[in-house]
C-alpha positions as CSV (number, residue, x, y, z in Angstrom):
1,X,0.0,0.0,0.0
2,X,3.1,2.2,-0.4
3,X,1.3,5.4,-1.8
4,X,3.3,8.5,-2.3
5,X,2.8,12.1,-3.3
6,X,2.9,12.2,-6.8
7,X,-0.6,10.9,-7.1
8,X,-3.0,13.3,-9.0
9,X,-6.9,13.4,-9.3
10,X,-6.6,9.7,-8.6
11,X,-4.6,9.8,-5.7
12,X,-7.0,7.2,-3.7
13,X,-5.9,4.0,-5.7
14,X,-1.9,4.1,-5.8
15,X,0.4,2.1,-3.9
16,X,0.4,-0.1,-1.1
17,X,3.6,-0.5,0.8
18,X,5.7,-3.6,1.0
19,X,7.1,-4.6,4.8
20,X,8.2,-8.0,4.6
21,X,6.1,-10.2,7.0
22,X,5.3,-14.1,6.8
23,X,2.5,-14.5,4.4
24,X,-0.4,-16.2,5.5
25,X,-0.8,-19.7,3.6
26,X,-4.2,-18.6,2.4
27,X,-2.4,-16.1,0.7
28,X,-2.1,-18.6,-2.0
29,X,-5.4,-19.8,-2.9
30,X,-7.5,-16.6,-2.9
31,X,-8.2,-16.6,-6.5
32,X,-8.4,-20.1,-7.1
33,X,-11.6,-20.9,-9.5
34,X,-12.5,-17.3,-9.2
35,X,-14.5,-15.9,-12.5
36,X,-12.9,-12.3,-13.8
37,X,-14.4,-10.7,-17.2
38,X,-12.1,-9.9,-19.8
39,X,-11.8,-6.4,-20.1
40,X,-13.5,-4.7,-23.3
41,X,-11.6,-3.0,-25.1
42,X,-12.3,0.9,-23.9
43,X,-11.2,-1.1,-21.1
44,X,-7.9,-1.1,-21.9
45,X,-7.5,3.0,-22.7
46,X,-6.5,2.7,-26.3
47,X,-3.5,0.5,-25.9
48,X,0.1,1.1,-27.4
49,X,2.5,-1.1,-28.6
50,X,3.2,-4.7,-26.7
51,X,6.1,-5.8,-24.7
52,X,7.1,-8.8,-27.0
53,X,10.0,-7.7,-28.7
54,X,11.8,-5.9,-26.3
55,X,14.9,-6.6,-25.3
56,X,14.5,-5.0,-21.5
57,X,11.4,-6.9,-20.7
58,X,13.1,-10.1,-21.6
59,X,15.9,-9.5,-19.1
60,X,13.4,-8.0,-16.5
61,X,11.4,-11.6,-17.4
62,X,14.3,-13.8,-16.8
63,X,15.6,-11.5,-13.5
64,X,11.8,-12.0,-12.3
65,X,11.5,-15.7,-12.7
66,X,14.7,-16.2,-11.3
67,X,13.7,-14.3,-8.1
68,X,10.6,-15.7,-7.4
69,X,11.4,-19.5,-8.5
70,X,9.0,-19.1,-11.7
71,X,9.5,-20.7,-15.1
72,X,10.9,-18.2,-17.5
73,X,9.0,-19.0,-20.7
74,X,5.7,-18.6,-18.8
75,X,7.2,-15.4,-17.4
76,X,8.3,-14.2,-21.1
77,X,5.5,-15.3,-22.4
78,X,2.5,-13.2,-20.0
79,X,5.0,-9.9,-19.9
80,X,4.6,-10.5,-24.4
81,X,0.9,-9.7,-23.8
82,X,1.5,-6.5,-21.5
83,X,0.6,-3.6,-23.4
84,X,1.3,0.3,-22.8
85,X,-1.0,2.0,-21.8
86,X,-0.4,6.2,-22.5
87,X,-3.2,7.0,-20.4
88,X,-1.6,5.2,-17.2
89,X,2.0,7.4,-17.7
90,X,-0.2,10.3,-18.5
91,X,-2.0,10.1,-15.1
92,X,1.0,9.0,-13.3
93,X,3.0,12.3,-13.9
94,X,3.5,14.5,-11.2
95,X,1.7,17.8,-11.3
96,X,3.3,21.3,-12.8
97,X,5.1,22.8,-10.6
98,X,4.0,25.2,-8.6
99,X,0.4,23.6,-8.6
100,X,-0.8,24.5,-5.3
101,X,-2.3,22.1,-2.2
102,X,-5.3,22.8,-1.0
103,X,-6.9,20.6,2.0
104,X,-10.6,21.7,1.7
105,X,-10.9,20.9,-2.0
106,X,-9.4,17.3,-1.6
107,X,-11.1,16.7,1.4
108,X,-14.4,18.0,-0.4
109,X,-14.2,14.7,-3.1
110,X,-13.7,12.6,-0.4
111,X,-15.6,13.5,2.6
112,X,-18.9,13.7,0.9
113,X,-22.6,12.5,0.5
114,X,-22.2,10.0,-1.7
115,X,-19.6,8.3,0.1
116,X,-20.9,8.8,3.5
117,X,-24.5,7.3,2.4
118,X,-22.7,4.3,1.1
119,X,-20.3,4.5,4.1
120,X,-23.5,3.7,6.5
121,X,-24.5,0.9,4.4
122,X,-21.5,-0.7,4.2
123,X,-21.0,-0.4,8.2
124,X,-24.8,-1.5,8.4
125,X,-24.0,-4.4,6.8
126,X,-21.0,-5.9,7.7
127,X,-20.9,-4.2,11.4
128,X,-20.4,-7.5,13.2
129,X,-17.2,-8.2,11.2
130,X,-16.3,-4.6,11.7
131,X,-16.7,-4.9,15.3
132,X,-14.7,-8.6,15.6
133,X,-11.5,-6.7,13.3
134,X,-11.5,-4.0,16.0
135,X,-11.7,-6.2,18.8
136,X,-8.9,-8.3,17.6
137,X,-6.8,-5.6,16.4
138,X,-7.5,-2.1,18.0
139,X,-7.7,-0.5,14.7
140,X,-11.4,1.6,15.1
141,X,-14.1,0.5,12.5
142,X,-14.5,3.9,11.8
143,X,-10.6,4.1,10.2
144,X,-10.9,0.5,8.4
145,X,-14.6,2.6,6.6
146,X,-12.8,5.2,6.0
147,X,-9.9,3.3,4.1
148,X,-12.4,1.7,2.0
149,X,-14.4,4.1,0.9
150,X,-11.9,6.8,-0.3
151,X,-10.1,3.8,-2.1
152,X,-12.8,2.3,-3.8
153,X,-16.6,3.9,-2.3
154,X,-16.7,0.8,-0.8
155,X,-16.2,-1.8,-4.3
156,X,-18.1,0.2,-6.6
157,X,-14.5,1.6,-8.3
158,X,-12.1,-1.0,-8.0
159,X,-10.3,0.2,-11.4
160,X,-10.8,-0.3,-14.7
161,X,-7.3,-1.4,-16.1
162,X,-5.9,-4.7,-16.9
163,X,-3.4,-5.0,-13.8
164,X,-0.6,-6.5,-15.9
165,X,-0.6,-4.3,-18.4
166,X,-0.6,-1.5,-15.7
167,X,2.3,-3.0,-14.0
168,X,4.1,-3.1,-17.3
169,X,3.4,0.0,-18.6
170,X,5.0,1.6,-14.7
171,X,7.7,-1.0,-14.5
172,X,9.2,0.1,-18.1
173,X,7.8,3.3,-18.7
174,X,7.6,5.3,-15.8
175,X,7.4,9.0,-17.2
176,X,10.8,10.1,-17.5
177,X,9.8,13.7,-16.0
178,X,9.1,12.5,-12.6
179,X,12.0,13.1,-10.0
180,X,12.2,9.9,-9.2
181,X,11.1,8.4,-12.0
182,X,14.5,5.4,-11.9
183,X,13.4,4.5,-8.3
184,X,9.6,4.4,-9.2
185,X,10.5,2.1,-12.1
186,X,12.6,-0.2,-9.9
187,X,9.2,-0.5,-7.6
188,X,7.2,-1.2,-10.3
189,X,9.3,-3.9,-11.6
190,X,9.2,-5.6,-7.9
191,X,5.2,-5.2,-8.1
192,X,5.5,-6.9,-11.3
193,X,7.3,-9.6,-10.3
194,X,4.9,-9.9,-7.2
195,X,1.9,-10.3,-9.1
196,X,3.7,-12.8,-11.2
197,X,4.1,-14.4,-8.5
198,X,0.6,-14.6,-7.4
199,X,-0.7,-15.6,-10.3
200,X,1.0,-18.8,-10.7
201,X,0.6,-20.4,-7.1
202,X,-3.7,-18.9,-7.4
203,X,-3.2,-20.4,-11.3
204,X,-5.9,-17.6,-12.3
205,X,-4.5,-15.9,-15.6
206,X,-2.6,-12.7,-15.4
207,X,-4.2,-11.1,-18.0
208,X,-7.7,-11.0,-16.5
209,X,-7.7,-9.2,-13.5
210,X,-8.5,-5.2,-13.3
211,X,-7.3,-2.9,-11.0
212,X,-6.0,0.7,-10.8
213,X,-3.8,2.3,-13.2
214,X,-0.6,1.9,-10.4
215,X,-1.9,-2.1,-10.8
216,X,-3.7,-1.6,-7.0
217,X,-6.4,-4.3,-6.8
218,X,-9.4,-5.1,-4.8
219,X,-12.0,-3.7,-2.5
220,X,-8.9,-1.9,-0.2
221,X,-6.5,-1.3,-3.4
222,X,-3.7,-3.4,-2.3
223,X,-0.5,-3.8,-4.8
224,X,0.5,-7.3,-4.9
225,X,3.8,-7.5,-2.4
226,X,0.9,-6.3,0.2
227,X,-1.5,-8.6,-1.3
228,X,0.7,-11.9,-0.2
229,X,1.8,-9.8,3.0
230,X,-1.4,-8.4,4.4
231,X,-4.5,-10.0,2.9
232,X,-6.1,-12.5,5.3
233,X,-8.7,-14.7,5.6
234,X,-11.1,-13.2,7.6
235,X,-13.9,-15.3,6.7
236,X,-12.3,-18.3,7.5
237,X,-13.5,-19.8,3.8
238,X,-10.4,-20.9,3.1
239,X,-9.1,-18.4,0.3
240,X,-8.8,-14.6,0.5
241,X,-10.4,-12.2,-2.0
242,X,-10.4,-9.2,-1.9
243,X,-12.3,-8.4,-5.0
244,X,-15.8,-9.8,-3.7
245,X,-15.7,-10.5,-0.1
246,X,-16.2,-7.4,2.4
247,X,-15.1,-9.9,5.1
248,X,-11.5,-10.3,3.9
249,X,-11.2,-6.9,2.4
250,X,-12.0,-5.5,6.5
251,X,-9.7,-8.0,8.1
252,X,-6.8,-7.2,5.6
253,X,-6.8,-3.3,6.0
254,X,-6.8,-3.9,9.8
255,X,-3.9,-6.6,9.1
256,X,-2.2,-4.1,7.5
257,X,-2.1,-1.0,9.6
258,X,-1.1,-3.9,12.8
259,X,1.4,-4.7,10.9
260,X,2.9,-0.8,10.7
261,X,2.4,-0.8,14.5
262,X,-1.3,0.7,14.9
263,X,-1.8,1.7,18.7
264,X,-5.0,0.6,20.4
265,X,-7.0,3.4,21.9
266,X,-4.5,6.1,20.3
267,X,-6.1,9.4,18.9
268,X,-4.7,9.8,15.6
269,X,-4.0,13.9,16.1
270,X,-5.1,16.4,18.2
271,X,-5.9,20.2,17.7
272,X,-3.4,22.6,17.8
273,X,-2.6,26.5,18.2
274,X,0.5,28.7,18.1
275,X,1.8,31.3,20.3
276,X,3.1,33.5,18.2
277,X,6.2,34.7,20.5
278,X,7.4,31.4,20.8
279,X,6.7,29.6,17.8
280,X,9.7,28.1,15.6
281,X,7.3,26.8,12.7
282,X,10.3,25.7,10.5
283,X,11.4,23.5,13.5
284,X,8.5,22.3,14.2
285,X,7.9,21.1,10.7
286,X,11.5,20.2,9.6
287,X,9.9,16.2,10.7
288,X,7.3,16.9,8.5
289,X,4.6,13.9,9.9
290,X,7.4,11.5,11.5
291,X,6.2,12.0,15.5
292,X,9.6,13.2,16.7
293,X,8.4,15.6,19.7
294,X,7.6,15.5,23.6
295,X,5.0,17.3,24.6
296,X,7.2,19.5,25.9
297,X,9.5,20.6,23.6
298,X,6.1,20.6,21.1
299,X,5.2,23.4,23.4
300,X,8.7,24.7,23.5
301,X,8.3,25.3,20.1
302,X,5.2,27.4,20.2
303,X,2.8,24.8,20.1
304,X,-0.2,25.4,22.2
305,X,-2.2,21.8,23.1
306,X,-5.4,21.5,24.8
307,X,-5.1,19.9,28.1
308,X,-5.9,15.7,26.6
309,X,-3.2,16.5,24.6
310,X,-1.0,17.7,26.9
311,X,-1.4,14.1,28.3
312,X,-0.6,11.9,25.5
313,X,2.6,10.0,26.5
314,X,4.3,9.9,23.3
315,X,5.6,11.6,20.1
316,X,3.9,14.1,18.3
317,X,4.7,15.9,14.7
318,X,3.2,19.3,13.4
319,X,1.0,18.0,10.1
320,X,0.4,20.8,7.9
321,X,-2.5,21.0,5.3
322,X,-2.2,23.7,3.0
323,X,-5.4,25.7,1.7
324,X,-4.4,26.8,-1.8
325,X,-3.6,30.7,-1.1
326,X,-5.6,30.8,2.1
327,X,-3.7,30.2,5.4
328,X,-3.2,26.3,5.9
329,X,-4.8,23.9,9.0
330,X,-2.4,22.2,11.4
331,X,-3.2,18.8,13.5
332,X,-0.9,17.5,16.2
333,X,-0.5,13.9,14.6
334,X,0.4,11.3,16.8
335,X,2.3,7.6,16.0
336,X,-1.2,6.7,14.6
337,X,-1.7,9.4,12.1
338,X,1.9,8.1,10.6
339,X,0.4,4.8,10.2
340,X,-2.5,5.8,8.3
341,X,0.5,7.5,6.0
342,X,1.8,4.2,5.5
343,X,-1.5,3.4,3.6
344,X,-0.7,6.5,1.0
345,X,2.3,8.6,1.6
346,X,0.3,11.6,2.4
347,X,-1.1,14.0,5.3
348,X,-4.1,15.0,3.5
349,X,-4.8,11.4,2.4
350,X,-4.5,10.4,5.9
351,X,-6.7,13.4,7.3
352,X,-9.2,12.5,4.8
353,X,-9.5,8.6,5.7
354,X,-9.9,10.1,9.3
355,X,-12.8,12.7,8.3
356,X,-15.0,10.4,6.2
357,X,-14.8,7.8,8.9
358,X,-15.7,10.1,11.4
359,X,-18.8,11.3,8.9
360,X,-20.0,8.0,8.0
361,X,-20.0,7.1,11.9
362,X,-22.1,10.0,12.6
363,X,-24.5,9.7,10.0
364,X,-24.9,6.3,11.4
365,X,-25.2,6.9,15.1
366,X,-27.4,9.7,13.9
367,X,-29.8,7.3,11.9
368,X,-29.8,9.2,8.9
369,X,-28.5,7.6,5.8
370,X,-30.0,10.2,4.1
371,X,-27.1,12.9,3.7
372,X,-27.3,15.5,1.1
373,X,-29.2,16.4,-2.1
């Protein structure tokens, strides 16, 4: 679920990090006699050339069965029918410089009534596995809704692109214009190789699954290292998708965010103010969100807490979320509003996932369900 900053408009269904932790044996059988359509062809963005007669896919396939114990021909021959994709590089760029943040307009496609409406129905119906994931992990329903609905309004927009050829298309065409555009094809290649992977110990065909264009697939967007690191059976039916089964999908997102060291009964931020003769903003944000602060030298800083947070026992960082032009929001983010960042490399993500759980709670302690126009 490694997700970093130079998502765009889509920003909700790139990566998912890759922390190496046993796999769970289930792992393997998820998608085992599992029916996927083949994509139509507007499915497939008006395709460019394939990867058959390239010399640098044909090392990449031999590196890639070699690493992960796979027969090369088969390897050769699946990475033959990848094809480019220009829409995927096009969407992948990073912004023009100079493009400016703004907090309230990303939160405002997010946190929204759409999203909440289908937030309470998808809490309605699977609370009891909600409940059981948060009992057995201390990671709050309200955070594992919130994950699901920015990344896919709860399965309606799983993605629409043939996962291999999005893969391909990132792993040996990453957009020369990004900054880090060698290190981003390097990832790619190691997704690649993941999903290869997966494919032949499920024995479901490569070329049919659909995900995002960064190749992020399921109900939570998880790329495939995550997939075989994270996804669990929460079900208990013996495989784990992610694709159709809420049950799994909830279990695996609380999997993950245990996994990156999620604190039970830990607020995720707390407000914050300034006092303007004390306040060293460029020290206090020189972290950025890594908690690095006491209490104490956060105030030292300038930092002004209300008196629950001047009780929080551990590290704090200053998270600031730009408004375009208009002065930007701070939160005191604690070790559990960095985990949340390991979902998606970014503040506002994070604040977002935290907001439109919070809403979709509400609305359904409230009753209403009926949010909105």
């Amino acid at each position: 679920m490694r997700k970093t900053s130079f998502r765009q408009p889509l920003i909700t269904l790139l990566l998912i990090a890759a922390c190496a932790i046993p796999a769970r044996a289930g792992a393997e059988k998820h998608l085992k006699n599992k029916v996927y359509p083949k994509p139509a062809a507007s499915q497939l963005s008006q395709p460019g050339p394939s990867y058959a007669e390239r010399t640098d896919v044909r090392q990449a396939a031999s590196d890639m069965a070699l690493q992960h114990q796979l027969d090369a021909s088969w390897v050769r021959q699946t990475l033959a029918q990848a094809r480019y994709i220009p829409a995927i590089a096009k969407a992948i760029a990073p912004p023009p410089v100079g493009t400016p943040k703004n907090w309230r307009v990303y939160r405002s496609r997010f946190v929204e009534p759409i999203r909440i409406r289908a937030g309470v129905a998808f809490w309605q119906a699977h609370a009891d596995t909600l409940a059981r994931a948060e009992r057995q992990t201390g990671v709050p329903a309200a955070i594992i809704v919130g994950i699901i609905g920015i990344e896919t309004v709860y399965g309606q927009q799983m993605g629409h692109f043939r996962v291999l050829d999005a893969l391909a298309t990132l792993a040996f065409d990453f957009p020369a214009s990004h900054p880090r555009a060698a290190q981003r094809s390097a990832y790619f290649k190691q997704e690649l190789g993941h999903y290869l992977s997966l494919m032949q110990r499920t024995g479901e065909d490569p070329q049919h699954l659909l995900g995002s264009y960064a190749g992020a697939m399921g109900m939570p967007q998880f790329m495939p290292s995550s997939w075989a690191k994270y996804a669990t059976d929460f079900d208990a039916d013996g495989r784990i998708d992610l694709f159709a089964s809420a049950n799994d999908a909830i279990g695996s997102v609380a999997n993950y965010f245990t996994a990156f060291g999620w604190k039970k009964d830990l607020p995720t931020h707390y407000p914050v103010s300034f006092d303007a003769q004390k306040l060293d903003l460029p020290a206090l944000l020189e972290p950025d969100i890594l908690p690095t602060f006491s209490v104490a030298s956060f105030q030292d800083k300038g930092a002004v807490l209300d008196a629950g947070a001047q009780r929080h026992a551990g590290k704090l960082a200053l998270v600031e979320l730009q408004n375009g032009a208009d002065a930007p929001s701070y939160v005191a983010g604690t070790d559990n509003f960095y985990v949340i960042t390991r979902y998606n490399w970014s503040s506002y993500y994070a604040m977002a996932v935290i907001e439109l759980g919070q809403a979709v709670m509400q609305a359904r302690l409230l009753g209403a369900g009926q949010i909105g126009p």
